[in-house]
C-alpha positions as CSV (number, residue, x, y, z in Angstrom):
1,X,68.0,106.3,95.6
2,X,71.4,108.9,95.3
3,X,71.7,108.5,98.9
4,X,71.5,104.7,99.2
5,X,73.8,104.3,96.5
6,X,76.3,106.6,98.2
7,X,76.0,104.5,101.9
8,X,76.5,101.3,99.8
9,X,79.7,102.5,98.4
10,X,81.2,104.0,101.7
11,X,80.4,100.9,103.4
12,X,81.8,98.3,100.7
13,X,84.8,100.8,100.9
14,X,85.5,100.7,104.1
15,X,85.2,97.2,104.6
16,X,88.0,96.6,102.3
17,X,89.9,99.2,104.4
18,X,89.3,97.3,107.3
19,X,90.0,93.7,106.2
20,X,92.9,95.1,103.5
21,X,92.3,91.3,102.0
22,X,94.9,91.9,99.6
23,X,97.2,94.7,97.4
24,X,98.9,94.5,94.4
25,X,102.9,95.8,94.0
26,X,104.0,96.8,90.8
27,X,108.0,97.3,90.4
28,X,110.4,97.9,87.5
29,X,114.3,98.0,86.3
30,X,114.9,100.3,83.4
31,X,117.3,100.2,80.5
32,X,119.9,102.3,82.9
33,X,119.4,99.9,85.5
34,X,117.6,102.3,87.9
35,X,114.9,100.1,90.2
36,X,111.5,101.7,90.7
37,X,110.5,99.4,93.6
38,X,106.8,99.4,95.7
39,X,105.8,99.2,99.7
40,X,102.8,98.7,101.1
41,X,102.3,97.8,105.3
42,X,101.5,95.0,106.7
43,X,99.8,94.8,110.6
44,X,100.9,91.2,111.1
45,X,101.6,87.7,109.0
46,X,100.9,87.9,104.9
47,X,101.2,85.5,101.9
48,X,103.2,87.3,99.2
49,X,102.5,85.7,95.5
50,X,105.1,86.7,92.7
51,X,101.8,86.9,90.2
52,X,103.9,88.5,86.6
53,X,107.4,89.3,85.8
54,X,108.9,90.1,82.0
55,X,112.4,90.3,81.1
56,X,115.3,88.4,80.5
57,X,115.5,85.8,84.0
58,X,113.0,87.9,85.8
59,X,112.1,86.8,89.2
60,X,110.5,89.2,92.2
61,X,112.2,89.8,95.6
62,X,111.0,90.5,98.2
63,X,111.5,92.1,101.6
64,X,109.5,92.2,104.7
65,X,109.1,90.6,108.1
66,X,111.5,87.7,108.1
67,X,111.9,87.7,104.7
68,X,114.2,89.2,102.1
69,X,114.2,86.5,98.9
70,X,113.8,85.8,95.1
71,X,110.8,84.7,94.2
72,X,110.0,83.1,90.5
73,X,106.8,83.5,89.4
74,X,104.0,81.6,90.7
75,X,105.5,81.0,94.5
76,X,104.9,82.8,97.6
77,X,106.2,83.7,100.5
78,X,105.4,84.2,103.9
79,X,106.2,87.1,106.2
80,X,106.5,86.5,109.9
81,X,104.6,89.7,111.7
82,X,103.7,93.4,111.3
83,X,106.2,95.7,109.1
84,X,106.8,96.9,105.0
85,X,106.6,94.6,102.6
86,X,108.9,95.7,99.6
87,X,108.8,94.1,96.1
88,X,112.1,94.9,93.6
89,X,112.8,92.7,90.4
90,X,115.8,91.0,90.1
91,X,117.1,89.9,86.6
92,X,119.0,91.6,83.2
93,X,117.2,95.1,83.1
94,X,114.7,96.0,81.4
95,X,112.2,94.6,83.9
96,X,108.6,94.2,85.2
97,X,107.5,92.3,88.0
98,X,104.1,92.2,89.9
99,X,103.2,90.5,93.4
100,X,100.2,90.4,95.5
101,X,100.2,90.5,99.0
102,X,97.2,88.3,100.8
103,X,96.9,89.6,104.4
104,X,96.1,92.4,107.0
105,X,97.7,95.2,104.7
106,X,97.4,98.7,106.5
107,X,99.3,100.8,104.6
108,X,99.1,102.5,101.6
109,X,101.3,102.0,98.1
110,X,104.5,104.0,98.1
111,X,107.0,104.5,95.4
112,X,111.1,104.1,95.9
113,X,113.4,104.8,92.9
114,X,116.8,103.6,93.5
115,X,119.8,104.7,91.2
116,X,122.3,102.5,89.8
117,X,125.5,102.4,91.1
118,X,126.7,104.1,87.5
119,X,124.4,106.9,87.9
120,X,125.1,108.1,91.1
């Protein structure tokens, strides 16, 4: 029964691997204004959703293929091909914003922490 149980999870797993249906980007501003953004790859069109944001005028924005925008919450977004899709909050730090990206995603989630200008 160990063994079936084990094949069932590998293959639900890696179906998901294979389809990548969808991934969900966190990002953040803190007090200081540094922005802790997150990528994930895309291997050809998406749908990007700003699902979440908190803060003071929060909106997500987003960059990938043939797009670089702010999106409010509740709207999409559509990139035009293969590439990164990168989602930042824009607003009066502190922030938190969350998108989910419906498509072919490939990649896996990585992390970018950009300083503000004042702490460089």
């Amino acid at each position: 029964m160990r063994l079936v149980v084990e094949i069932s999870l590998v293959v639900i797993v890696g179906i998901g691997t294979c389809l990548g249906a969808s991934r969900v980007l966190n990002a953040s501003t803190d007090r200081n204004g540094n922005q802790h953004n997150q990528s994930t790859a895309v291997g050809g069109p998406a749908s990007v959703t700003c699902t979440n944001t908190v803060g003071k005028d929060a909106t997500c924005f987003i960059v990938g293929p043939g797009v670089g925008q702010q999106v409010p919450k509740g709207q999409n977004v559509g990139t035009s091909g293969a590439g990164t899709v990168t989602l930042s909050c824009n607003g009066t730090a502190p922030l938190q914003c969350q998108a989910r990206v419906d498509g072919p995603v490939t990649g896996r989630l990585q992390k970018e922490v950009k300083k503000a200008a004042s702490q460089k």
